[in-house]
PDB file of N, CA, C and O in Angstrom:
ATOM      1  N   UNK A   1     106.966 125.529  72.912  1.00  0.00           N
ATOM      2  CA  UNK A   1     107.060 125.595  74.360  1.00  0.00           C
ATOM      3  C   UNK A   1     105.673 125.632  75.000  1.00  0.00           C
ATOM      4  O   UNK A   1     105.352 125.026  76.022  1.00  0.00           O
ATOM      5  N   UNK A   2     104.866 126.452  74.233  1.00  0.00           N
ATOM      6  CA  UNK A   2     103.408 126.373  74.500  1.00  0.00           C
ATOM      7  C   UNK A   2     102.753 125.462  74.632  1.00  0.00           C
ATOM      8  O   UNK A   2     102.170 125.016  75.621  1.00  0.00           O
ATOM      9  N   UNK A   3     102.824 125.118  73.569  1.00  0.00           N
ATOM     10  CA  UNK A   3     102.133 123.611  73.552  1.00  0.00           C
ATOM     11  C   UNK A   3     102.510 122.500  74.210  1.00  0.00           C
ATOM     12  O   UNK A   3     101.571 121.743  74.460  1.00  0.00           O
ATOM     13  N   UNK A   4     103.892 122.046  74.683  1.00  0.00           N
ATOM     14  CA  UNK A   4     104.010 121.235  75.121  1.00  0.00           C
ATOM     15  C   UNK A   4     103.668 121.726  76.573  1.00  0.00           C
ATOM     16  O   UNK A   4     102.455 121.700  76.361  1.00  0.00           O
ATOM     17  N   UNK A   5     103.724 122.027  77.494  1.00  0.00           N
ATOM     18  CA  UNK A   5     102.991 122.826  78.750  1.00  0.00           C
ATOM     19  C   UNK A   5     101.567 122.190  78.506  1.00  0.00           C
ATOM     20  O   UNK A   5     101.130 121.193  79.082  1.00  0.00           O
ATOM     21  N   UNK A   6     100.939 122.929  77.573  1.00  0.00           N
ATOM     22  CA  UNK A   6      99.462 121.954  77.328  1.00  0.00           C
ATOM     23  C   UNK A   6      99.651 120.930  77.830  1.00  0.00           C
ATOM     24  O   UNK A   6      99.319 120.568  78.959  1.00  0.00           O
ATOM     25  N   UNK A   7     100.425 120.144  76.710  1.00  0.00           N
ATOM     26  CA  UNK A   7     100.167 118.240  77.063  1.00  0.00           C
ATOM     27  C   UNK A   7     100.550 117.704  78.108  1.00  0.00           C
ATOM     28  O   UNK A   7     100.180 116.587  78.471  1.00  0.00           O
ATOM     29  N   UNK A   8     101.480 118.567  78.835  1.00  0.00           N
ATOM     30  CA  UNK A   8     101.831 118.227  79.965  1.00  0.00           C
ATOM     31  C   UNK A   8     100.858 118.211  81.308  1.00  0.00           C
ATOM     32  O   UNK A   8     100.846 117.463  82.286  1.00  0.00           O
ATOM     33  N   UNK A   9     100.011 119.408  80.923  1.00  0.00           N
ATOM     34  CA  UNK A   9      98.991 119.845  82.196  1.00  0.00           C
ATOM     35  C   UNK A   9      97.535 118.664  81.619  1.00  0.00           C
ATOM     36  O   UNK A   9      96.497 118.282  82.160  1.00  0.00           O
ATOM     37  N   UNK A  10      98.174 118.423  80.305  1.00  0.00           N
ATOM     38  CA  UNK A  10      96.522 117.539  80.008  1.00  0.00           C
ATOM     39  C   UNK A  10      97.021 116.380  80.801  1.00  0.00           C
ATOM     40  O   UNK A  10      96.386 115.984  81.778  1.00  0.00           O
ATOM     41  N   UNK A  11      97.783 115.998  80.539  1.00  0.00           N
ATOM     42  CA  UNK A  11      98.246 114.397  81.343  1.00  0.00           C
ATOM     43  C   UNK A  11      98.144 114.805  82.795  1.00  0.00           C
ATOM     44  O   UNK A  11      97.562 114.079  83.601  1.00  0.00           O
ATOM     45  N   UNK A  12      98.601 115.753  83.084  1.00  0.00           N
ATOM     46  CA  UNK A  12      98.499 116.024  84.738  1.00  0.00           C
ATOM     47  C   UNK A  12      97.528 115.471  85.039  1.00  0.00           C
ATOM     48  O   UNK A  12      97.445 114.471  85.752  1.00  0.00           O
ATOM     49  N   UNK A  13      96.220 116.376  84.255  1.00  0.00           N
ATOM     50  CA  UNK A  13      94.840 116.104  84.943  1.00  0.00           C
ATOM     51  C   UNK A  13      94.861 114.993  84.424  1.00  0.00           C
ATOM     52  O   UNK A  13      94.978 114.222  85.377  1.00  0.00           O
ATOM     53  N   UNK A  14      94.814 114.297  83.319  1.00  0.00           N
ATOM     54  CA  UNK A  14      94.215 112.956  83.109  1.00  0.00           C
ATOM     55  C   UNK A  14      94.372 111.932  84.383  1.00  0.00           C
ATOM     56  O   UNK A  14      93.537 111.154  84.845  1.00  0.00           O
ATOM     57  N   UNK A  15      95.900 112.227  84.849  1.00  0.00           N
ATOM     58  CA  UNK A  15      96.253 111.348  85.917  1.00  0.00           C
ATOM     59  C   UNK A  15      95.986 111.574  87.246  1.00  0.00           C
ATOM     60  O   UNK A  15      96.128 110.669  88.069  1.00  0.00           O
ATOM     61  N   UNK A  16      95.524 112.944  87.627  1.00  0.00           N
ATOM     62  CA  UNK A  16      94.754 112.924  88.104  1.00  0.00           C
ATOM     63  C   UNK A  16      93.082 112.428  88.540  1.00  0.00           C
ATOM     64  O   UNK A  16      92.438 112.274  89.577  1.00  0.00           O
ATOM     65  N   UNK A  17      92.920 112.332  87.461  1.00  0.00           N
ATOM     66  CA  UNK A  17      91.356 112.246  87.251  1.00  0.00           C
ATOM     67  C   UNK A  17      91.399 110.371  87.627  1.00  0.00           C
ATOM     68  O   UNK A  17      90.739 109.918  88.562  1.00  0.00           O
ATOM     69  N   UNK A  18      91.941 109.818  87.070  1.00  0.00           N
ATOM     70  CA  UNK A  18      92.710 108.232  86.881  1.00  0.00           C
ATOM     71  C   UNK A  18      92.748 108.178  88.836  1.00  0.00           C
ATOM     72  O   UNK A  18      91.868 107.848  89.631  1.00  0.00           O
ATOM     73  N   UNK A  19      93.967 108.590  89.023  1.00  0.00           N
ATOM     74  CA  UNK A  19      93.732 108.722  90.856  1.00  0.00           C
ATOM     75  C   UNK A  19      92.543 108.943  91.703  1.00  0.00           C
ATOM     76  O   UNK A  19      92.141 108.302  92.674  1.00  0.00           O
ATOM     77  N   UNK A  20      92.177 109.755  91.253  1.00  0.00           N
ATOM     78  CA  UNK A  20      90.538 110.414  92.126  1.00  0.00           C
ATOM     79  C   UNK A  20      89.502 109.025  91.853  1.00  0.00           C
ATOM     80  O   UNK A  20      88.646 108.804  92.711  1.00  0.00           O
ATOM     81  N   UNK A  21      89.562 108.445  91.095  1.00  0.00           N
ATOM     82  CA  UNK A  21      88.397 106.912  90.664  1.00  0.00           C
ATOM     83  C   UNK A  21      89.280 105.916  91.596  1.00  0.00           C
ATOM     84  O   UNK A  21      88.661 105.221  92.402  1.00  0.00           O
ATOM     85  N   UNK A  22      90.743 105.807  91.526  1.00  0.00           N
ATOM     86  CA  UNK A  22      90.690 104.595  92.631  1.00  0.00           C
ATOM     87  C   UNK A  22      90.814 104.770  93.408  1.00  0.00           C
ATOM     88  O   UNK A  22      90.700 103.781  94.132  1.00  0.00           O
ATOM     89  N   UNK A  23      91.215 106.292  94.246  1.00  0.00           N
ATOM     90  CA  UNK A  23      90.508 106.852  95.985  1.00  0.00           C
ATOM     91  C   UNK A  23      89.378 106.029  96.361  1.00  0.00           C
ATOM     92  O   UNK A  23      89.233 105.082  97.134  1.00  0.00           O
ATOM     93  N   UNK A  24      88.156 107.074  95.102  1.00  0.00           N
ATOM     94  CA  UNK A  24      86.895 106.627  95.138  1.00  0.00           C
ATOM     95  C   UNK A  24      86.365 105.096  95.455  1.00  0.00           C
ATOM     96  O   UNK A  24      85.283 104.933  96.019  1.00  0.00           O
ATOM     97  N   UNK A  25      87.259 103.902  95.027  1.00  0.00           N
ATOM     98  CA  UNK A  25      87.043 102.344  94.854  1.00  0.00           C
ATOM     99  C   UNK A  25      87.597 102.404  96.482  1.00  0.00           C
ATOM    100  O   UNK A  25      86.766 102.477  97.388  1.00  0.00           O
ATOM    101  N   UNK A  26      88.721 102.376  96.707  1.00  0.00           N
ATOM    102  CA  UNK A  26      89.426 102.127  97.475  1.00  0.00           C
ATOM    103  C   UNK A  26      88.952 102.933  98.593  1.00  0.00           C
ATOM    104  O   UNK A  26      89.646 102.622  99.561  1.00  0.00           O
ATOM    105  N   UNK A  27      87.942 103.985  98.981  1.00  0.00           N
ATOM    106  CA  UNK A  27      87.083 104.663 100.224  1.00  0.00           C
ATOM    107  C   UNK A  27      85.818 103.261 100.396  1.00  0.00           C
ATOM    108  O   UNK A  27      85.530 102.604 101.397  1.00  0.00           O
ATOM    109  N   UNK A  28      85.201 103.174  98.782  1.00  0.00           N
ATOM    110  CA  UNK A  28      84.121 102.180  99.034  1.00  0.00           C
ATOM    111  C   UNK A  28      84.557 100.782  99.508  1.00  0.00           C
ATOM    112  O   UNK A  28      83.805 100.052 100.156  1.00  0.00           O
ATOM    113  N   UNK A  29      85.682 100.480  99.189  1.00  0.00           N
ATOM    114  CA  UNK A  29      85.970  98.909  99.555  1.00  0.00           C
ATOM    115  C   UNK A  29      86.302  99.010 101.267  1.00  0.00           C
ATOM    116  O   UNK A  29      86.150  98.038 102.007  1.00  0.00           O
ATOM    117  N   UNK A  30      86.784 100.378 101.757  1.00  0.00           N
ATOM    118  CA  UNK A  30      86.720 100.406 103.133  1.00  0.00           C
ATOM    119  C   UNK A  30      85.593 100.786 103.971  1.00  0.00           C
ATOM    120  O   UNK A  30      85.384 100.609 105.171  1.00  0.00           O
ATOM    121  N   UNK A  31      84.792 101.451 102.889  1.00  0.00           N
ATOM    122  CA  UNK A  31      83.648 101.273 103.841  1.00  0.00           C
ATOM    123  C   UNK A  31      82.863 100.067 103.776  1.00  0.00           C
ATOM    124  O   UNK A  31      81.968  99.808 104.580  1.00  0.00           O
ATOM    125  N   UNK A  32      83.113  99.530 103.070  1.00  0.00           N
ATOM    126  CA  UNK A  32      82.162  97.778 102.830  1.00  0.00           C
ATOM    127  C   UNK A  32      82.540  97.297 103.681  1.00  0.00           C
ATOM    128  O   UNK A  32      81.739  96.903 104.528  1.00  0.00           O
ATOM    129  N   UNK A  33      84.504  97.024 103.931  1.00  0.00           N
ATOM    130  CA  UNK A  33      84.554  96.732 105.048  1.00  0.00           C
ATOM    131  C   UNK A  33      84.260  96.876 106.719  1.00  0.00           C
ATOM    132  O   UNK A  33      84.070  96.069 107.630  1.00  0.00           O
ATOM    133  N   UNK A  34      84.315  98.056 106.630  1.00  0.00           N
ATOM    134  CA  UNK A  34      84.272  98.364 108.046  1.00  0.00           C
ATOM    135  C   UNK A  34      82.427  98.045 108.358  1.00  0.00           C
ATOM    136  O   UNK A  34      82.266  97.264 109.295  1.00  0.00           O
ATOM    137  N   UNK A  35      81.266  98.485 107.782  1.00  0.00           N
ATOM    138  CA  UNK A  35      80.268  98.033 107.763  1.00  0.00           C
ATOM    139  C   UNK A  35      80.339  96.120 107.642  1.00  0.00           C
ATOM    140  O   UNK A  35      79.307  95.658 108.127  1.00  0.00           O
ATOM    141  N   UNK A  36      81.277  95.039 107.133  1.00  0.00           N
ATOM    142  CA  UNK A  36      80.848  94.413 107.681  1.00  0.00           C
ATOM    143  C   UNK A  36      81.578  93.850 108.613  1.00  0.00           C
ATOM    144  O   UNK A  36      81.491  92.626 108.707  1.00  0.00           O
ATOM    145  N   UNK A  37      82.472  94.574 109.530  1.00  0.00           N
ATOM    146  CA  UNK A  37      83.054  94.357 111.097  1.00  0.00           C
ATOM    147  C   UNK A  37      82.085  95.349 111.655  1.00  0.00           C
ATOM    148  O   UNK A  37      82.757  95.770 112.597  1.00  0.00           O
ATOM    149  N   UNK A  38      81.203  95.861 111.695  1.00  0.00           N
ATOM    150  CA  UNK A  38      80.098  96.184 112.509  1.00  0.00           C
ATOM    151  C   UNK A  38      79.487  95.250 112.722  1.00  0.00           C
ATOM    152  O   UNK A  38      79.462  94.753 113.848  1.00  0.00           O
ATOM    153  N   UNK A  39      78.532  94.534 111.245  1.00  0.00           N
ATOM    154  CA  UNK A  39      77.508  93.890 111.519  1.00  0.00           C
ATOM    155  C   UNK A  39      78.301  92.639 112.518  1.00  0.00           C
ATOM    156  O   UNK A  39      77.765  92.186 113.529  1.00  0.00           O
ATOM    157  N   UNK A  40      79.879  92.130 111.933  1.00  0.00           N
ATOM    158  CA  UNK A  40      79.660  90.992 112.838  1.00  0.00           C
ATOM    159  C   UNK A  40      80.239  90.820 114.182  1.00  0.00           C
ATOM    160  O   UNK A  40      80.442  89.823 114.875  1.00  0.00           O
ATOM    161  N   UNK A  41      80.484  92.322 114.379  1.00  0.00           N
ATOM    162  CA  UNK A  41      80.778  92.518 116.034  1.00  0.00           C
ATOM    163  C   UNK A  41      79.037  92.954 116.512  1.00  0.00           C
ATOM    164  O   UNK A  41      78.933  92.631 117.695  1.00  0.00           O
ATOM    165  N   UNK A  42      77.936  93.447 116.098  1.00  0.00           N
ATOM    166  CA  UNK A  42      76.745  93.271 116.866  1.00  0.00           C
ATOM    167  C   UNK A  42      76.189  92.013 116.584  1.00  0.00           C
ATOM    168  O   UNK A  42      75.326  91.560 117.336  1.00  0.00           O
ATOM    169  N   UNK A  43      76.605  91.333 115.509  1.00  0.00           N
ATOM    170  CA  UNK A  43      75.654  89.941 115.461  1.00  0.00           C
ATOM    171  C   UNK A  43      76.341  89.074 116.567  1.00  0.00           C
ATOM    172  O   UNK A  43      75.551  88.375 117.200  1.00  0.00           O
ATOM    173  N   UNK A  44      77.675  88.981 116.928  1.00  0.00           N
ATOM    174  CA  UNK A  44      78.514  87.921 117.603  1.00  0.00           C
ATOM    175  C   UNK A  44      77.781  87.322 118.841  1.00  0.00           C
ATOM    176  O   UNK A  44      77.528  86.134 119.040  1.00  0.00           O
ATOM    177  N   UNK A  45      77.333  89.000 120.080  1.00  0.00           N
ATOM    178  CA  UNK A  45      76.260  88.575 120.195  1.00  0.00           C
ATOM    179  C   UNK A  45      75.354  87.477 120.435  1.00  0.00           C
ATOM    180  O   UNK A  45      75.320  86.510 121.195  1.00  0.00           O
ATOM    181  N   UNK A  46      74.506  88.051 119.360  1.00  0.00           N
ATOM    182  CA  UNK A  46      73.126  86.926 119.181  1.00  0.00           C
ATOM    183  C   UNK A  46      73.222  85.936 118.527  1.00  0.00           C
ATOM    184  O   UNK A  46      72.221  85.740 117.838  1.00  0.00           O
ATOM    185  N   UNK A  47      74.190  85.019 118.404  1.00  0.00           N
ATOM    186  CA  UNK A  47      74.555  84.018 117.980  1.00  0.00           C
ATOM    187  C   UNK A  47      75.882  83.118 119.159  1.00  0.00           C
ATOM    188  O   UNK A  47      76.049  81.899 119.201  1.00  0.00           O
ATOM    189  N   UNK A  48      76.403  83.831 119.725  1.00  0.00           N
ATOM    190  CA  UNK A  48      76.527  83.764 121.242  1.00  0.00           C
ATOM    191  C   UNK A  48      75.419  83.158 122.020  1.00  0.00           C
ATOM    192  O   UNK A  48      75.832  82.345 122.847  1.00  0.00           O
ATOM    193  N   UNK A  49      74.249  83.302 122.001  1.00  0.00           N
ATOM    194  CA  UNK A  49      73.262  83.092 122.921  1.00  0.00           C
ATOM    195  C   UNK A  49      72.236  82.020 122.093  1.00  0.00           C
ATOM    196  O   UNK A  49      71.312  81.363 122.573  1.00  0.00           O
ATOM    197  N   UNK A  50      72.753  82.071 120.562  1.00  0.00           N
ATOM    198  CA  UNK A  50      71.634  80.579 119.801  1.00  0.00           C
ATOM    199  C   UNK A  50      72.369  79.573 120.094  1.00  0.00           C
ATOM    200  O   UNK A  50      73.583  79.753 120.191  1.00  0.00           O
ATOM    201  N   UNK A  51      71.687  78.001 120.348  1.00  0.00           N
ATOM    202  CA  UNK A  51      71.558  77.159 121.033  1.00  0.00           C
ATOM    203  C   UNK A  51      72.621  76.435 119.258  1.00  0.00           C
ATOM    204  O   UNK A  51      72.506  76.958 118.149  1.00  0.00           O
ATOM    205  N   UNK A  52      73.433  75.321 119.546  1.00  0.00           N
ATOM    206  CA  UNK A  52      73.992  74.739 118.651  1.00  0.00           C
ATOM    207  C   UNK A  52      73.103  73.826 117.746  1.00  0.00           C
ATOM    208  O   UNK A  52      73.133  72.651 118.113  1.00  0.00           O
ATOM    209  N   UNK A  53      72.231  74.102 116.531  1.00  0.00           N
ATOM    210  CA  UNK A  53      71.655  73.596 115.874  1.00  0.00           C
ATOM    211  C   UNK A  53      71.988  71.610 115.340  1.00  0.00           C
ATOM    212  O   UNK A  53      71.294  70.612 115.149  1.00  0.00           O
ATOM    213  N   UNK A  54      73.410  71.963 115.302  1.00  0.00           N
ATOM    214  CA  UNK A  54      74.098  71.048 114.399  1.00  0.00           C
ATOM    215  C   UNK A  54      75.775  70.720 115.348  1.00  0.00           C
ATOM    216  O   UNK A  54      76.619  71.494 115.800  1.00  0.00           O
ATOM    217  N   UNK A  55      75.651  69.012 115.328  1.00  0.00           N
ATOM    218  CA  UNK A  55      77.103  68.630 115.707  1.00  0.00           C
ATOM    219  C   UNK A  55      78.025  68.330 114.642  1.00  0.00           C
ATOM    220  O   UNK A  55      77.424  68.447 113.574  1.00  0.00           O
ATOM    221  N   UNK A  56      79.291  67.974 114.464  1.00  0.00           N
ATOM    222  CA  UNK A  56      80.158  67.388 113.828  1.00  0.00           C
ATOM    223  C   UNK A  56      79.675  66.359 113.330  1.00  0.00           C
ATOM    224  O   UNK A  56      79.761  66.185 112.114  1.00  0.00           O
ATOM    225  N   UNK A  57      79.042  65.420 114.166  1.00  0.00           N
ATOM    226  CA  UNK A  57      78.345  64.270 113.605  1.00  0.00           C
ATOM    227  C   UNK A  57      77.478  64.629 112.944  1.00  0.00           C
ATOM    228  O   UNK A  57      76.954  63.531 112.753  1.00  0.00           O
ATOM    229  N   UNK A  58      76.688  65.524 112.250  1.00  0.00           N
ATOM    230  CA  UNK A  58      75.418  65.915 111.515  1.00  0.00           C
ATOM    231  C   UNK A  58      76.261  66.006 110.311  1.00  0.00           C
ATOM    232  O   UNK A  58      75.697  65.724 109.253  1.00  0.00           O
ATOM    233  N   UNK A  59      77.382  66.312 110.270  1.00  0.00           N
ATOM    234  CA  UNK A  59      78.210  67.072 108.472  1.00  0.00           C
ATOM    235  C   UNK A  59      77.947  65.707 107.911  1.00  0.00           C
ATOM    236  O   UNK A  59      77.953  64.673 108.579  1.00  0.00           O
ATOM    237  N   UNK A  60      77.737  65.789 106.742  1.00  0.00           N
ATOM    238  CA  UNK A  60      77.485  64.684 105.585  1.00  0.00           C
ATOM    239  C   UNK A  60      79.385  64.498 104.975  1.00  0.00           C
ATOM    240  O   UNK A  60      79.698  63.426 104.457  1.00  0.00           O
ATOM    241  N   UNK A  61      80.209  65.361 105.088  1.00  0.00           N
ATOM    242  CA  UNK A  61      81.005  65.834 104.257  1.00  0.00           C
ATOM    243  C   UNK A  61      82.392  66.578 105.344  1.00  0.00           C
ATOM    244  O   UNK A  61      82.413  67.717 105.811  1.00  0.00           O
ATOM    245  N   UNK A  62      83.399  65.522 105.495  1.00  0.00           N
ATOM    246  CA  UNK A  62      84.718  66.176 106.356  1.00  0.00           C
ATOM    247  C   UNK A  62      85.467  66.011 105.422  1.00  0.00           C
ATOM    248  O   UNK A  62      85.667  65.053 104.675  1.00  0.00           O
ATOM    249  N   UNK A  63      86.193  67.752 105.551  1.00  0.00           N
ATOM    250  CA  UNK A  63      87.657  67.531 104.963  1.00  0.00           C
ATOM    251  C   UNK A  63      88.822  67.509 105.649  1.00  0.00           C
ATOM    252  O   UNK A  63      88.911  68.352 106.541  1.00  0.00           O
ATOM    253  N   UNK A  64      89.564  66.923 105.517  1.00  0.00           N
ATOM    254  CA  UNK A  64      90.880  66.884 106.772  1.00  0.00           C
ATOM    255  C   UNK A  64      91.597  68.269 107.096  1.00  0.00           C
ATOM    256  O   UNK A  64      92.497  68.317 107.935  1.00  0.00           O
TER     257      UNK A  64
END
């Protein structure tokens, strides 16, 4: 009875521990995101106001 209680609380934590790493992924992949809907809500911006380098007619290469 003892022992199995053990293995039971070892797996607890294991699966715990297993959860807490893809929080961890899954906090960083939202903060990657949200850092880059910052950058391209302040860049929108200044690229708003650059002059059109390049027409349709300049592409070497259309895909339908």
């Amino acid at each position: 009875m003892m022992m199995e209680r053990e293995v039971e609380i070892r797996e607890i934590r294991d699966l715990l521990l297993l959860l807490n790493r893809k929080m961890d992924v899954l906090m960083g992949e939202r903060e990657t995101f949200s850092m880059m809907k910052v950058s391209e809500a302040s860049l929108r911006e200044f690229f708003e106001e650059e002059p059109e380098c390049y027409s349709l007619d300049d592409l070497r290469v259309r895909y339908p």
